[in-house]
C-alpha positions in Angstrom: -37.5 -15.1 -0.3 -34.1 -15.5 -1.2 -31.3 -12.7 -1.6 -28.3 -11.8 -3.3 -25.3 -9.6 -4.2 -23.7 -8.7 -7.0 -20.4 -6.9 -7.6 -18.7 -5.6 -11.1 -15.9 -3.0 -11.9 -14.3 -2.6 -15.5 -11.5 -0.5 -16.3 -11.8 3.0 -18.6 -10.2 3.3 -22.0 -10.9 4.4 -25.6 -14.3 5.5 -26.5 -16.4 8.7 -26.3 -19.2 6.9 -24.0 -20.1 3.9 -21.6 -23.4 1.8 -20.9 -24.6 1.7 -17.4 -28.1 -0.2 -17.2 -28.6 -0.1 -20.6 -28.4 3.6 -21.0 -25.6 5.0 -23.4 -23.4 8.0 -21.6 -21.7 10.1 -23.1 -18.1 10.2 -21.5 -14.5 11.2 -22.2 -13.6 7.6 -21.8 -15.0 3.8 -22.7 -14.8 0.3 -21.1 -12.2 -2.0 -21.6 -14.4 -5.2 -21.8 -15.3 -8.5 -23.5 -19.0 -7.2 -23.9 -20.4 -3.5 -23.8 -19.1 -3.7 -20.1 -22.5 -2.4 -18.5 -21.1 -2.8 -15.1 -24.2 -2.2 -13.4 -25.9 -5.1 -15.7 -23.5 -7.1 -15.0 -23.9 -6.9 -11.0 -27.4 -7.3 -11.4 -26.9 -10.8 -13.3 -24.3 -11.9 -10.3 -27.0 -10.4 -7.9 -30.2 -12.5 -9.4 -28.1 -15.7 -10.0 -26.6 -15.7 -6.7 -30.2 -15.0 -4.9 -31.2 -18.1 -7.2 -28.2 -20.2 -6.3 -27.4 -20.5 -9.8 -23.6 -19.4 -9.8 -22.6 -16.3 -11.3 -22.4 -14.2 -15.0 -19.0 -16.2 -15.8 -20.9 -19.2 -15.6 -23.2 -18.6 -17.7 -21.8 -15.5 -20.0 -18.2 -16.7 -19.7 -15.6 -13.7 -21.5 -13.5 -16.1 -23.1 -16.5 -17.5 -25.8 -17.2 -15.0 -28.9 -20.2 -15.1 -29.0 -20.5 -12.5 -26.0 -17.6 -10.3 -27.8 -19.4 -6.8 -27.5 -22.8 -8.3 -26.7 -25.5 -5.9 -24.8 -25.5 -6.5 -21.3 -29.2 -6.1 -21.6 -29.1 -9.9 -23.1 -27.5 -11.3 -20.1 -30.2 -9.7 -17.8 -33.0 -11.0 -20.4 -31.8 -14.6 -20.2 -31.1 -15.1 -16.5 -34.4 -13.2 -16.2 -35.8 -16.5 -18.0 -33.4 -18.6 -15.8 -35.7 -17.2 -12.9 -38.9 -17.8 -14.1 -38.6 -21.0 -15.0 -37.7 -21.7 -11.5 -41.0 -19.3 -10.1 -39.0 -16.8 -8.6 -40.1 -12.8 -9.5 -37.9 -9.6 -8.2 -39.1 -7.8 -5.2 -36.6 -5.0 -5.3 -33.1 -4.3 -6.8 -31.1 -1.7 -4.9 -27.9 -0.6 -7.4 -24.8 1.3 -6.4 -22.0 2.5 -9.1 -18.8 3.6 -7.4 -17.2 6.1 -9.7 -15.9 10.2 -9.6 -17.5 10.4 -13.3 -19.7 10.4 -14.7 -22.0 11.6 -12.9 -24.9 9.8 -12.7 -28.1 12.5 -11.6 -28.9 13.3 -15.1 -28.9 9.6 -15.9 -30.7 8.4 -13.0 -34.3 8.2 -14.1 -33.7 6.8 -17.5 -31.6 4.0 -16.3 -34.1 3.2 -13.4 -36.5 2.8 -16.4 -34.3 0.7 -17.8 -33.4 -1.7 -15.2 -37.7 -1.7 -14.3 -38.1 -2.9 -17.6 -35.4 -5.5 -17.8 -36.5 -6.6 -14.7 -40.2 -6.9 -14.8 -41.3 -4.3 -12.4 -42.6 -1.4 -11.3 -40.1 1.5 -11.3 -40.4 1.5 -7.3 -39.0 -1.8 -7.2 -35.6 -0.4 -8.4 -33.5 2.4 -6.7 -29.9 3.3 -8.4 -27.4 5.6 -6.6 -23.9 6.8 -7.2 -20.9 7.1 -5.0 -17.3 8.3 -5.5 -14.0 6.8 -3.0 -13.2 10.3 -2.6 -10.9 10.1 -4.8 -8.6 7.0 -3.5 -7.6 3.9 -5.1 -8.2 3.3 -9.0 -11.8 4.3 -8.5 -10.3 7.6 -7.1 -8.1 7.8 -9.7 -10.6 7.8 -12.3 -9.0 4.7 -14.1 -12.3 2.7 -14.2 -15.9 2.4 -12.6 -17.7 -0.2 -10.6 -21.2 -1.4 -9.5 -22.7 -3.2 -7.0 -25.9 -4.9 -6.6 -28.6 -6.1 -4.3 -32.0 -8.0 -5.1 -34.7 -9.6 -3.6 -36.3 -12.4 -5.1 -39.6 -13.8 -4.2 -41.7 -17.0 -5.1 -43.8 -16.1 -8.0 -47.6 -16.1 -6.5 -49.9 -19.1 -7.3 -52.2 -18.3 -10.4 
């Protein structure tokens, strides 16, 4: 069993929504990002390549290449997702924090867990996501962007 951490913050601008997990939000503000800026996507990829020892999303989804200009998040998770299998290793669990005052997340919450179940492969017990605010300090605080942070469990995948 091997695990890892992922970490992702983007800053607010333009826009009338977001993506967090794949799930559009409606919100008074948008990302300022290379691709959608799925902050919670992209800790997931950091979070799976790290628990595979396969460096991080830069690596392999670097911002400076078009070809990821505005590209879904989802992508990213698809293909490290086939980074892992390749290699025999299945997610046990992925445990998902976003750090933010708004949006809120509860009416959200169900439909993103479905999300991140799917993209990963697994059961939607296998996935837990939970919002926090910094009480309003720092940027976060300030409502100037929004972050994520991840955790996953990878396993072997079990002899057929």
């Amino acid at each position: 069993m091997r695990i890892g951490n992922g970490f992702d913050v983007h800053a607010f601008g333009p826009g009338d929504s977001i993506v967090l997990a794949g799930v559009r939000i409606a919100h008074s503000r948008g990302i300022v990002a290379h691709s959608d800026g799925d902050v919670v996507l992209h800790a997931l990829c950091d979070a799976l390549l790290g628990a595979a020892g396969l460096g991080d999303i830069g690596m392999h989804f670097p911002d400076s290449d078009p070809l990821w200009k505005g590209a879904s998040s989802s992508h990213f998770v698809s293909t490290v997702m086939e980074m892992l299998k390749v290699r025999g290793w299945i997610v046990g669990n992925a445990d998902i924090t976003v750090i933010a005052e708004l949006p809120k997340l509860a009416p959200y919450r169900l439909e993103m867990r479905r999300s991140l179940a799917v993209l990963l492969g697994v059961g939607e017990n296998q996935v837990n996501i939970k919002g926090t605010t910094t009480e309003s300090l720092g940027f976060l605080g300030r409502r100037e962007g929004i972050a994520a942070q991840a955790v996953v469990l990878l396993a072997p995948k079990p002899a057929q």
